[in-house]
N, CA and C atoms as an extended XYZ file, in Angstrom:
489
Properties=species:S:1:pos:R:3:atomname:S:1:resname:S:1:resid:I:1 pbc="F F F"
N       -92.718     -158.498       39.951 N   UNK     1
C       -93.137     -157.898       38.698 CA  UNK     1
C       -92.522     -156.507       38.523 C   UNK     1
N       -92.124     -155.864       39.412 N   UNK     2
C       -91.736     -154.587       39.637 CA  UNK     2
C       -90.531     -154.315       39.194 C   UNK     2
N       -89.732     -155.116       39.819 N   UNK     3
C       -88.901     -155.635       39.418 CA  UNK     3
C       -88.025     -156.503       37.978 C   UNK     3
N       -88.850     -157.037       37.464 N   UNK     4
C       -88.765     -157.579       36.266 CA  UNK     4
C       -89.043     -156.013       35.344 C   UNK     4
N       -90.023     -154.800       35.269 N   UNK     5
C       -90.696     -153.937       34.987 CA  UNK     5
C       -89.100     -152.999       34.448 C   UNK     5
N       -88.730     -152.643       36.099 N   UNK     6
C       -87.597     -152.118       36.446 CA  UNK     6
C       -86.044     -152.560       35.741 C   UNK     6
N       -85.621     -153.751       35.437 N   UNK     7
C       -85.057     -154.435       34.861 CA  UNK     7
C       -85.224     -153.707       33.342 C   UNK     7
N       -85.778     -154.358       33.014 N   UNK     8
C       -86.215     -154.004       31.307 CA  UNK     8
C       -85.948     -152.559       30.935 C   UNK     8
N       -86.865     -151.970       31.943 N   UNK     9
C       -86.207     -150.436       31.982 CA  UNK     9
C       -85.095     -149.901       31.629 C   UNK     9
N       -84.169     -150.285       32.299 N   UNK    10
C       -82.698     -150.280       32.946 CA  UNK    10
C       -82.024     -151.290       31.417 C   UNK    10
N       -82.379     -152.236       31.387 N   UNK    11
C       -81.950     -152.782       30.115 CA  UNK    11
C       -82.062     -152.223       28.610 C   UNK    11
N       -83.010     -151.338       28.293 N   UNK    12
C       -83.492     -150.546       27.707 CA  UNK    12
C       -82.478     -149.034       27.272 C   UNK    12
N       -82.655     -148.851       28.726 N   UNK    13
C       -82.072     -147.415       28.571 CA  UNK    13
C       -80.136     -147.612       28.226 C   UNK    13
N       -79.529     -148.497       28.332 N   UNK    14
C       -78.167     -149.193       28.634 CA  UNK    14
C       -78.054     -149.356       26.908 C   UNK    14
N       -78.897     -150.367       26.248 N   UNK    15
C       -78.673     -150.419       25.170 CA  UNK    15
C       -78.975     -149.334       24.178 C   UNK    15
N       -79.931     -148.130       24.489 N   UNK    16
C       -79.987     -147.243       23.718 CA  UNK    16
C       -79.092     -146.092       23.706 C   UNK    16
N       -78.535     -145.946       25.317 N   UNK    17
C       -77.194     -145.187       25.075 CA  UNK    17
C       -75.947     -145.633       24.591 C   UNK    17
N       -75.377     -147.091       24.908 N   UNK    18
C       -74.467     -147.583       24.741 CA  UNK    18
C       -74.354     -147.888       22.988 C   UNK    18
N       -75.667     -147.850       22.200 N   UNK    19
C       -75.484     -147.549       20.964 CA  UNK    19
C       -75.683     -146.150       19.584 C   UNK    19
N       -75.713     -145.101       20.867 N   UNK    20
C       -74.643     -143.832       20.305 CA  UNK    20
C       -76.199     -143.071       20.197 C   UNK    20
N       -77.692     -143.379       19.972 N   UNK    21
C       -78.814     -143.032       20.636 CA  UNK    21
C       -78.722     -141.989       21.219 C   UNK    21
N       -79.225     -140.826       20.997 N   UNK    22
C       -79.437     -139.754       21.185 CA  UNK    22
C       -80.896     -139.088       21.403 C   UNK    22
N       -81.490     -138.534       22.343 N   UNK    23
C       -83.050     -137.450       21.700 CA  UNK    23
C       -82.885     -136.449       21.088 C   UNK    23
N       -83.422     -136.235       20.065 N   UNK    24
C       -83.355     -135.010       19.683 CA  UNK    24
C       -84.249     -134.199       19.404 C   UNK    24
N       -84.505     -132.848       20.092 N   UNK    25
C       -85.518     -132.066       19.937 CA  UNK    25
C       -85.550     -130.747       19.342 C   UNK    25
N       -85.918     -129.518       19.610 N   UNK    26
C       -85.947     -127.978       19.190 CA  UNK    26
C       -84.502     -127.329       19.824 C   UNK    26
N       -84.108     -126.786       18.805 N   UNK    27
C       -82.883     -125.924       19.838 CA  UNK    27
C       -83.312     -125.235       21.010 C   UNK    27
N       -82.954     -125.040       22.237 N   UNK    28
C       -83.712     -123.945       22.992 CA  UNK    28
C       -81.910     -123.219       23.216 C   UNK    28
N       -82.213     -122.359       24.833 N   UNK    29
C       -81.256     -121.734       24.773 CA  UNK    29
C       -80.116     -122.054       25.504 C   UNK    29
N       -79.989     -123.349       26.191 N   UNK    30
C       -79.181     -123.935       26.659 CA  UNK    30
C       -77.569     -124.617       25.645 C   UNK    30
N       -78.248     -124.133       24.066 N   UNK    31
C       -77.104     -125.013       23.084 CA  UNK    31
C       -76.797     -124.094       22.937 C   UNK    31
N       -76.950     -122.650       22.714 N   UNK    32
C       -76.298     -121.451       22.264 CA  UNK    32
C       -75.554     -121.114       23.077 C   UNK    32
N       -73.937     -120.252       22.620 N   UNK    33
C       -73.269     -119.672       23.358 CA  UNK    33
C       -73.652     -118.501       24.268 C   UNK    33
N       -73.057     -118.156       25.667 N   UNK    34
C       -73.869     -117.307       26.138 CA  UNK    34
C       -73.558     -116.030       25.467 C   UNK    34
N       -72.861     -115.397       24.351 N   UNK    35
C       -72.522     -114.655       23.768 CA  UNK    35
C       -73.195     -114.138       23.036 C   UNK    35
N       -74.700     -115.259       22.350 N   UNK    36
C       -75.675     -115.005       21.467 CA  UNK    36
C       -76.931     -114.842       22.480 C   UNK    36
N       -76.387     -113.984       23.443 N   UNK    37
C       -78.400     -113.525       24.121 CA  UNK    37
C       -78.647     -112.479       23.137 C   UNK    37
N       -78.072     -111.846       22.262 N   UNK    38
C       -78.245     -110.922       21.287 CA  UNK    38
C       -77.568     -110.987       19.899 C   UNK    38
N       -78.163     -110.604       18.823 N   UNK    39
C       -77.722     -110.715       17.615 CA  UNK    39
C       -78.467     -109.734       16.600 C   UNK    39
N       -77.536     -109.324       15.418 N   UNK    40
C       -78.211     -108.525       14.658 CA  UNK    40
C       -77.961     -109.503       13.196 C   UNK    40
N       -79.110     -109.989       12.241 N   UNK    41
C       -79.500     -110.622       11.489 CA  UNK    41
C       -79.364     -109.779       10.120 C   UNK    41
N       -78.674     -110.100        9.201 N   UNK    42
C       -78.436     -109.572        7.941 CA  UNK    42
C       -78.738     -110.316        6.703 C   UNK    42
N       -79.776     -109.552        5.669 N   UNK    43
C       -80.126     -110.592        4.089 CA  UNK    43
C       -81.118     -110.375        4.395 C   UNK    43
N       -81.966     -111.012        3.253 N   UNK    44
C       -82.854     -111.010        2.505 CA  UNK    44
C       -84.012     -110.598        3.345 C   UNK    44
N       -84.645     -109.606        4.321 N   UNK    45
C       -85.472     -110.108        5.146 CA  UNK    45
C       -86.733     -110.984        4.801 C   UNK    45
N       -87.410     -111.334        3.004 N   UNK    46
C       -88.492     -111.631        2.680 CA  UNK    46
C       -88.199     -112.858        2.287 C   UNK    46
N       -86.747     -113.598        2.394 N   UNK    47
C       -86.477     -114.750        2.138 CA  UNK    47
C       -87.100     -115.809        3.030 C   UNK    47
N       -87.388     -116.774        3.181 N   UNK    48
C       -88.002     -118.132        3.478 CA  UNK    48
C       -86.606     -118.429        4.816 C   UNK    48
N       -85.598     -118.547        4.081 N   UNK    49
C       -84.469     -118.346        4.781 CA  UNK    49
C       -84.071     -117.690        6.289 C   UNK    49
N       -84.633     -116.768        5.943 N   UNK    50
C       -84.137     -115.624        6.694 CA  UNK    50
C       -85.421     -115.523        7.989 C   UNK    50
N       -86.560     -116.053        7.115 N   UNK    51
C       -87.821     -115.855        8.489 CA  UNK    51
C       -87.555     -117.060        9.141 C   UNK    51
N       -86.986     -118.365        8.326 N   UNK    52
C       -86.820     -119.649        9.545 CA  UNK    52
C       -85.885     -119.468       10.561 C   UNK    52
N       -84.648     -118.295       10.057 N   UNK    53
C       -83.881     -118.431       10.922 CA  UNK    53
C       -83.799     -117.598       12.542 C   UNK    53
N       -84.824     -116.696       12.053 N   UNK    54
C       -84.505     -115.384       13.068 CA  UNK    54
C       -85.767     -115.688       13.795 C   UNK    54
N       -86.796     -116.709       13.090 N   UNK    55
C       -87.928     -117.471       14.360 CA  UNK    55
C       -87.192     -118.561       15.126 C   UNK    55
N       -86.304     -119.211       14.754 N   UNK    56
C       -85.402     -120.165       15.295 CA  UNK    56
C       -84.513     -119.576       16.584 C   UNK    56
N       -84.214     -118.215       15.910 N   UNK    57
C       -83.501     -117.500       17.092 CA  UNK    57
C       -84.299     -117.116       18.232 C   UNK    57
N       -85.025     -116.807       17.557 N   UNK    58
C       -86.459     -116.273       18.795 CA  UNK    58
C       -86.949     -117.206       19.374 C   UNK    58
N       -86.931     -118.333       19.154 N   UNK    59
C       -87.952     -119.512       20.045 CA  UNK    59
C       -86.578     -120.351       20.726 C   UNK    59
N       -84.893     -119.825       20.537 N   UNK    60
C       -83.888     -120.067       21.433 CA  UNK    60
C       -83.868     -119.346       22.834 C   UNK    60
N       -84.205     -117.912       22.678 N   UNK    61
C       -84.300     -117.102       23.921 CA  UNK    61
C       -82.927     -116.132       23.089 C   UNK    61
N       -82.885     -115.764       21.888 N   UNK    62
C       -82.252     -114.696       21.171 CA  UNK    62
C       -82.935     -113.479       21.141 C   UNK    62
N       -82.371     -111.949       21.442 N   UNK    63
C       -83.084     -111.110       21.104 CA  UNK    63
C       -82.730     -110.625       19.715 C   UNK    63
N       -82.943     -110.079       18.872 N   UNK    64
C       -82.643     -109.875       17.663 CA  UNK    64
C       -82.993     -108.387       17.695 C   UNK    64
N       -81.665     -108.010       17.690 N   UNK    65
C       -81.459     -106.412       17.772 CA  UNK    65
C       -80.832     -105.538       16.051 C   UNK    65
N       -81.037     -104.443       16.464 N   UNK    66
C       -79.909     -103.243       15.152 CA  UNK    66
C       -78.726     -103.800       15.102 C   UNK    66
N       -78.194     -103.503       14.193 N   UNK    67
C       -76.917     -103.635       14.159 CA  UNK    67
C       -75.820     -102.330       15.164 C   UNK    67
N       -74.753     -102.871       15.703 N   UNK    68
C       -74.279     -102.031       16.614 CA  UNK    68
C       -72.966     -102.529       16.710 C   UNK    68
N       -71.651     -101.871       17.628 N   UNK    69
C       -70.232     -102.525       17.334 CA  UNK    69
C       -70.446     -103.785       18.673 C   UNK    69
N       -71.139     -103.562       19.212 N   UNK    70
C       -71.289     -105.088       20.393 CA  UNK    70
C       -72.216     -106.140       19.986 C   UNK    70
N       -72.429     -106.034       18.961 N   UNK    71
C       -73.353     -107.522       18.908 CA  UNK    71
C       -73.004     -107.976       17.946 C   UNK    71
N       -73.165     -109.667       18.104 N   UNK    72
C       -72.535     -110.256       16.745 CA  UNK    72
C       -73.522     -110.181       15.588 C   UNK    72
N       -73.157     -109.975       14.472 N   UNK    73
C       -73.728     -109.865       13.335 CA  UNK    73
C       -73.834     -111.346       12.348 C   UNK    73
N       -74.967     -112.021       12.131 N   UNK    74
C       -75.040     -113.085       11.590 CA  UNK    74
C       -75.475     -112.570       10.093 C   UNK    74
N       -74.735     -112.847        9.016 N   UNK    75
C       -74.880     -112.280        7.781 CA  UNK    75
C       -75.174     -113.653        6.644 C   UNK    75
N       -76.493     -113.902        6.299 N   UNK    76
C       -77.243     -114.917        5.897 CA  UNK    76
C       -77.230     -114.230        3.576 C   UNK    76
N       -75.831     -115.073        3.160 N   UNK    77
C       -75.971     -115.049        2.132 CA  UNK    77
C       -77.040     -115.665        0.940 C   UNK    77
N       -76.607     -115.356       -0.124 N   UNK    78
C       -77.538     -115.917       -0.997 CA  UNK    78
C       -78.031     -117.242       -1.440 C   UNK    78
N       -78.963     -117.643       -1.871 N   UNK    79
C       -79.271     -118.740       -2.013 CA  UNK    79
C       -79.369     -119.242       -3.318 C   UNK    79
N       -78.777     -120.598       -3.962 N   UNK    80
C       -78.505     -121.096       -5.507 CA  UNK    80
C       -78.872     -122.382       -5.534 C   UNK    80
N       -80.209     -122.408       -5.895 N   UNK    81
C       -80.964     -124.141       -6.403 CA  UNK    81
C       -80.971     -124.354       -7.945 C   UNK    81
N       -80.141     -125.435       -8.013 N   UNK    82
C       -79.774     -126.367       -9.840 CA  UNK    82
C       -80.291     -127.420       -9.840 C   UNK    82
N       -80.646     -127.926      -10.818 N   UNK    83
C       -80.889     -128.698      -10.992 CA  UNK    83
C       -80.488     -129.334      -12.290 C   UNK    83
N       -79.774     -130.540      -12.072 N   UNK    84
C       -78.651     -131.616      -13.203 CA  UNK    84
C       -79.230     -132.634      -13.293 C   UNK    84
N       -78.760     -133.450      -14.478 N   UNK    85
C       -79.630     -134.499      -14.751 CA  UNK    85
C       -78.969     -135.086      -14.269 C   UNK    85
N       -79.487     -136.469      -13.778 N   UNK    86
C       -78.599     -137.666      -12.916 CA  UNK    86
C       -78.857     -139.080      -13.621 C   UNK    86
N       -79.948     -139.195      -14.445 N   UNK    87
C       -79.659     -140.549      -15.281 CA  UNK    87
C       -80.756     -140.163      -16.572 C   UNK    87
N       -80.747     -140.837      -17.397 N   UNK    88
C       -81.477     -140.523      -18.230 CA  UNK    88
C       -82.107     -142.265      -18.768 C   UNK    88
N       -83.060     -142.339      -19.941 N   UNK    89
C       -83.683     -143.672      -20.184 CA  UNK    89
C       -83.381     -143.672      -21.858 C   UNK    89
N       -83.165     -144.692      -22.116 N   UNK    90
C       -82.970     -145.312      -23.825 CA  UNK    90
C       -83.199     -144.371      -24.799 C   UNK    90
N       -84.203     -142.989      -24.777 N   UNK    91
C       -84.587     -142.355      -25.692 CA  UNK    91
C       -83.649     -141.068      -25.174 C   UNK    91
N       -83.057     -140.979      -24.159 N   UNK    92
C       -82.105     -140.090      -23.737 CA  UNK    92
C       -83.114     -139.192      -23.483 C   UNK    92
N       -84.482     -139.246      -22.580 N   UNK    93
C       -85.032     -138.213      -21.817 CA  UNK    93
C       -84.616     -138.625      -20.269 C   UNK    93
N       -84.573     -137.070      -19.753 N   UNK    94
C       -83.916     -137.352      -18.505 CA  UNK    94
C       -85.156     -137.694      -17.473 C   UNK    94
N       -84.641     -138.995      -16.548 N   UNK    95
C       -85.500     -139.420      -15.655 CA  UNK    95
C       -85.240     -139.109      -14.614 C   UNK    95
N       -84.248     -138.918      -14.040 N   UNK    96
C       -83.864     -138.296      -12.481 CA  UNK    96
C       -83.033     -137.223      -12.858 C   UNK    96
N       -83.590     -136.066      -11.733 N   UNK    97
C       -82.583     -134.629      -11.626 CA  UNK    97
C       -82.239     -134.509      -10.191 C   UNK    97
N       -81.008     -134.018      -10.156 N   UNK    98
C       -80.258     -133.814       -8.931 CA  UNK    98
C       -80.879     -132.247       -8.332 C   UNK    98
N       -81.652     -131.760       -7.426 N   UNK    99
C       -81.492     -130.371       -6.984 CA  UNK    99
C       -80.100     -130.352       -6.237 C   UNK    99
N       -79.486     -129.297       -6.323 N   UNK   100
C       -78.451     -128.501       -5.428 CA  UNK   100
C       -78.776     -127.435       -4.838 C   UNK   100
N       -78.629     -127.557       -3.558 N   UNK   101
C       -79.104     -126.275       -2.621 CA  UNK   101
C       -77.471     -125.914       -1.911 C   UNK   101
N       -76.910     -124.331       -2.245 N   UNK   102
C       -75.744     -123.789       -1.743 CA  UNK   102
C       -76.249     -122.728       -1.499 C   UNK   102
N       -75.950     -122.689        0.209 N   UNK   103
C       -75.995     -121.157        0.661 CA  UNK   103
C       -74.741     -121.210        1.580 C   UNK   103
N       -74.019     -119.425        1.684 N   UNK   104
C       -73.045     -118.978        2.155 CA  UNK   104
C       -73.628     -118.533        3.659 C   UNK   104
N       -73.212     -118.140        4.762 N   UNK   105
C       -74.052     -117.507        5.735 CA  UNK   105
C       -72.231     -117.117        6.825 C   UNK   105
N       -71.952     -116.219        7.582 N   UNK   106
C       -71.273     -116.169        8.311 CA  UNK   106
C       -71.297     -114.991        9.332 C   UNK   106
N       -70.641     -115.692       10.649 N   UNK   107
C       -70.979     -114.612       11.635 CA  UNK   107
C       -70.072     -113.793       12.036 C   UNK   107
N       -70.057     -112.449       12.568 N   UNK   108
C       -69.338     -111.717       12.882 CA  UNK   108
C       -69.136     -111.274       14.497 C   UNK   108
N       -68.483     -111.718       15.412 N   UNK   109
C       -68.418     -111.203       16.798 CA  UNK   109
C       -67.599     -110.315       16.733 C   UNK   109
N       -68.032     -109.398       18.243 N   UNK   110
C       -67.302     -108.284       18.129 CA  UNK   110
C       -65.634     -108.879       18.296 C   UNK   110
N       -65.192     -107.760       18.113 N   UNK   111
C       -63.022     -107.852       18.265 CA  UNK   111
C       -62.819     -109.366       17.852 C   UNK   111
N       -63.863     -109.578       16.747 N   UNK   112
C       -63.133     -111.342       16.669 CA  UNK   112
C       -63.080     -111.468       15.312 C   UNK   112
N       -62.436     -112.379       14.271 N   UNK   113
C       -62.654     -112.732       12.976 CA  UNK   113
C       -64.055     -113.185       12.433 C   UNK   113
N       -64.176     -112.453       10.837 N   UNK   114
C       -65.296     -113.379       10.858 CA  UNK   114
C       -65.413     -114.878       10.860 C   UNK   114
N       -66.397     -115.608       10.576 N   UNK   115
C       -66.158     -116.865       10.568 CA  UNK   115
C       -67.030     -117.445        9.499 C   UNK   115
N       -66.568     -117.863        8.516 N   UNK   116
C       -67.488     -118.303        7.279 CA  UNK   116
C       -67.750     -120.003        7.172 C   UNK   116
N       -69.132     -119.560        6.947 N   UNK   117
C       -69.890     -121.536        7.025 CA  UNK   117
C       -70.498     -121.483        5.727 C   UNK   117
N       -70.762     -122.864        5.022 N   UNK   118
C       -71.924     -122.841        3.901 CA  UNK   118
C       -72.737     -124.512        4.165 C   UNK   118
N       -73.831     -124.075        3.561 N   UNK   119
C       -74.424     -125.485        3.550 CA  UNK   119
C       -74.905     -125.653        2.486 C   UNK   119
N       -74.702     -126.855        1.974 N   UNK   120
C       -74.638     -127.493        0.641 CA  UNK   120
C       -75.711     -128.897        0.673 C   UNK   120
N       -77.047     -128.561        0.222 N   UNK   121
C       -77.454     -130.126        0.382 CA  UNK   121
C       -77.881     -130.527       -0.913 C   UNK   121
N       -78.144     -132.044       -1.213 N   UNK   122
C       -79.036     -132.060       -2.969 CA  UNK   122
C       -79.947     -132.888       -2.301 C   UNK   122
N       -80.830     -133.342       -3.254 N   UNK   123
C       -82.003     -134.148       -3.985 CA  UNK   123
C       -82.216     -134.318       -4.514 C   UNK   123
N       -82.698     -135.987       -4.843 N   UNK   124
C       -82.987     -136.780       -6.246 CA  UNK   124
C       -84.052     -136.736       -6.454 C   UNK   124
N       -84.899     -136.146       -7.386 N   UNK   125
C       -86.226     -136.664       -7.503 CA  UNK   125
C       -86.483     -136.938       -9.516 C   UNK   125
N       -87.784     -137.654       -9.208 N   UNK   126
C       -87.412     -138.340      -10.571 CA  UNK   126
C       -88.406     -136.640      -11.287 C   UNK   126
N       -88.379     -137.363      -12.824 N   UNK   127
C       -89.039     -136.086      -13.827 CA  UNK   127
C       -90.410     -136.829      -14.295 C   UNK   127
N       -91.250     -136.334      -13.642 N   UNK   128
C       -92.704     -136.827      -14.530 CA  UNK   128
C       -93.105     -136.285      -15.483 C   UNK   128
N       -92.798     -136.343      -16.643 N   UNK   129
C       -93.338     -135.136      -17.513 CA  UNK   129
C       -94.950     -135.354      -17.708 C   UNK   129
N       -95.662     -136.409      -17.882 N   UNK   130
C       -96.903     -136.831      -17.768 CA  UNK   130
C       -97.628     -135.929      -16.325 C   UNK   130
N       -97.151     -135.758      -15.206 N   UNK   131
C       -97.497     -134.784      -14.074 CA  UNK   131
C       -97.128     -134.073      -13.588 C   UNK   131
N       -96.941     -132.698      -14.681 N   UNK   132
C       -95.516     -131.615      -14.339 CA  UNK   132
C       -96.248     -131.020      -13.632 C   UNK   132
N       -97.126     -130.783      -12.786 N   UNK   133
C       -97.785     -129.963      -12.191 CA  UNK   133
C       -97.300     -131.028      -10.524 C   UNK   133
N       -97.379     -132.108      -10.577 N   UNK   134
C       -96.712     -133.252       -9.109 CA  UNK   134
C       -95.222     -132.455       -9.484 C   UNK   134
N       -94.819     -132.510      -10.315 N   UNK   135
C       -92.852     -132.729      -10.617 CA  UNK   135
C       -93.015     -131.597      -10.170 C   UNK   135
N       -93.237     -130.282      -10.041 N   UNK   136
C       -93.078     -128.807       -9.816 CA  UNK   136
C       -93.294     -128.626       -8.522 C   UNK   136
N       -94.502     -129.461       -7.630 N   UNK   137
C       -94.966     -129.513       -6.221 CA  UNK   137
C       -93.703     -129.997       -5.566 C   UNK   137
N       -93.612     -131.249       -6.145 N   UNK   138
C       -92.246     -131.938       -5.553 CA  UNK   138
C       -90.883     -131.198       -5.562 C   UNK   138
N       -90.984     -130.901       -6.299 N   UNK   139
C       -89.331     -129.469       -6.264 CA  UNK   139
C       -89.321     -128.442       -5.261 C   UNK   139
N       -90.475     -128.180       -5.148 N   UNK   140
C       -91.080     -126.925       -4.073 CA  UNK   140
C       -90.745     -127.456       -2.900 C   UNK   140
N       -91.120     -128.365       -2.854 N   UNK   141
C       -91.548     -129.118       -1.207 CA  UNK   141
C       -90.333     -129.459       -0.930 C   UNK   141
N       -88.821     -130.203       -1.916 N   UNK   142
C       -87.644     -129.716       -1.284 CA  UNK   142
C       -86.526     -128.937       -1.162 C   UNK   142
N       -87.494     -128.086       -1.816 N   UNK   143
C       -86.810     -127.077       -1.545 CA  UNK   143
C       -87.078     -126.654       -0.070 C   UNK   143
N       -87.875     -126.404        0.457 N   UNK   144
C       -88.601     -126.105        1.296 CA  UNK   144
C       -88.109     -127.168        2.410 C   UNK   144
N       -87.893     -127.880        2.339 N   UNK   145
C       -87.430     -129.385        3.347 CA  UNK   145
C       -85.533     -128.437        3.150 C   UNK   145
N       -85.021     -128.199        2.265 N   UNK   146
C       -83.724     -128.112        2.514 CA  UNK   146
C       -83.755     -126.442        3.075 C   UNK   146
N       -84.281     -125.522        2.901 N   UNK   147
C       -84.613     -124.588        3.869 CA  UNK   147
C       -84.318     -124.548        5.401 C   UNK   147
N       -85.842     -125.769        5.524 N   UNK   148
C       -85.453     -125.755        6.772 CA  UNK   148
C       -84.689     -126.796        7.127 C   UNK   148
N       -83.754     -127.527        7.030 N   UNK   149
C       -82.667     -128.200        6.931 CA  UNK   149
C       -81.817     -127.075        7.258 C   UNK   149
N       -81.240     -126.050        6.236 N   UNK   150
C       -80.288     -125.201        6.578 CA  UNK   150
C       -80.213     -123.977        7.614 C   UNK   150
N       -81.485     -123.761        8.384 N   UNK   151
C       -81.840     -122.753        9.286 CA  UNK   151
C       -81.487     -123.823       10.482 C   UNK   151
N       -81.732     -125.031       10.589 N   UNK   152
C       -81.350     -125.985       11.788 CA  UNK   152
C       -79.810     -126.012       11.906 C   UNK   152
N       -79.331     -126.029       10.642 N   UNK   153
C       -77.540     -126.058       10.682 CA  UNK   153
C       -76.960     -124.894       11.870 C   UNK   153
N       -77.970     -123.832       10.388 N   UNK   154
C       -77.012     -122.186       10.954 CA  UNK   154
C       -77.022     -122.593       12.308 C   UNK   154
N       -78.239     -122.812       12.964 N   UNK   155
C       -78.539     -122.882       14.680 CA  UNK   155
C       -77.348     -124.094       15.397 C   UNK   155
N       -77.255     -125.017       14.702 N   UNK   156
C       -76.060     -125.924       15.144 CA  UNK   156
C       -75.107     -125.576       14.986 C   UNK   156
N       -74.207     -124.812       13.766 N   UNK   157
C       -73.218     -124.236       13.721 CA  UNK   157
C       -72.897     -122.808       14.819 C   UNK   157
N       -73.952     -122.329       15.499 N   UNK   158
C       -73.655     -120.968       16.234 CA  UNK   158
C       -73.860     -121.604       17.600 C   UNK   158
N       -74.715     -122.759       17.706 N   UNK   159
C       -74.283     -123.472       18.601 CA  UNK   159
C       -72.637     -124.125       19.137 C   UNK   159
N       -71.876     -124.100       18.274 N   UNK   160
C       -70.584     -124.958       18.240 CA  UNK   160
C       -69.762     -123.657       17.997 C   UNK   160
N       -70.004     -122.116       18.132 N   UNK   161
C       -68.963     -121.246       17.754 CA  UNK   161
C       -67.645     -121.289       18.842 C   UNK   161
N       -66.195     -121.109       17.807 N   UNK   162
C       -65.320     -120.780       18.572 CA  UNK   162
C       -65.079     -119.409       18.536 C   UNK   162
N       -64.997     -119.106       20.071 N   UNK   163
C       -65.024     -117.495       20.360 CA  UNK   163
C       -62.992     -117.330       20.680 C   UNK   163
């Protein structure tokens, strides 16, 4: 039985790697370069943005220092949510809108170039005009979902820096 137990196991674990299966959990500080034990954080400090990212840094094992000529400077641009119509119904009121979420963000190491990233995500959600008070929640909420969507990037992208 142990055996059979053991088997399955082993059969298990074979097919979940061998089909590209991954875990995925919290950044800690093993994905960051060892270059980022320190950083100085630039923008908005009252942005939504800006607090996911520099708690993200902090729960990596980042210290988040002044700005100074030895530490890299992560400079967290502005943020631009649109919203376009994406289909409309027979009376030509619009039933689905596209959000667009574009933010700029790039880092600066010392004696090195900067390096510029953006993240660009959308969402479809439909238009209730009958429950604009749901349709307004729902906009919020992805906004808020693509937020933190883009504070996970920044952290994957400074994860993957070429120095």
């Amino acid at each position: 039985m142990k055996r059979l137990v053991c088997g399955v196991m082993i059969l298990v674990s074979l097919v979940l790697t061998g089909c590209g299966f991954q875990m995925r959990g919290s950044m800690d500080e093993k994905l960051l370069p060892s270059q980022l034990t320190a950083i100085h954080v630039e923008g908005d400090n009252r942005s939504d943005i800006y607090r996911l990212v520099t708690a993200r840094l902090r729960h990596s094992g980042v210290k988040l220092v002044d700005r100074s000529d030895d530490v890299p400077v992560l400079n967290l641009g502005n943020i631009s949510v649109s919203n376009s119509a994406a289909s409309l119904d027979n009376r030509s009121q619009v039933v689905e809108y596209v959000m667009l979420f574009n933010t700029d963000y790039s880092i600066t190491m010392p004696d090195k170039p900067l390096q510029k990233f953006s993240a660009r995500f959308s969402r479809v959600f439909l238009n209730k005009s009958a429950q604009a008070l749901a349709s307004s929640r729902e906009q919020a909420q992805l906004r808020n979902e693509m937020e933190v969507q883009t504070a996970d990037l920044i952290l994957i992208q400074l994860s993957r820096l070429v120095y």
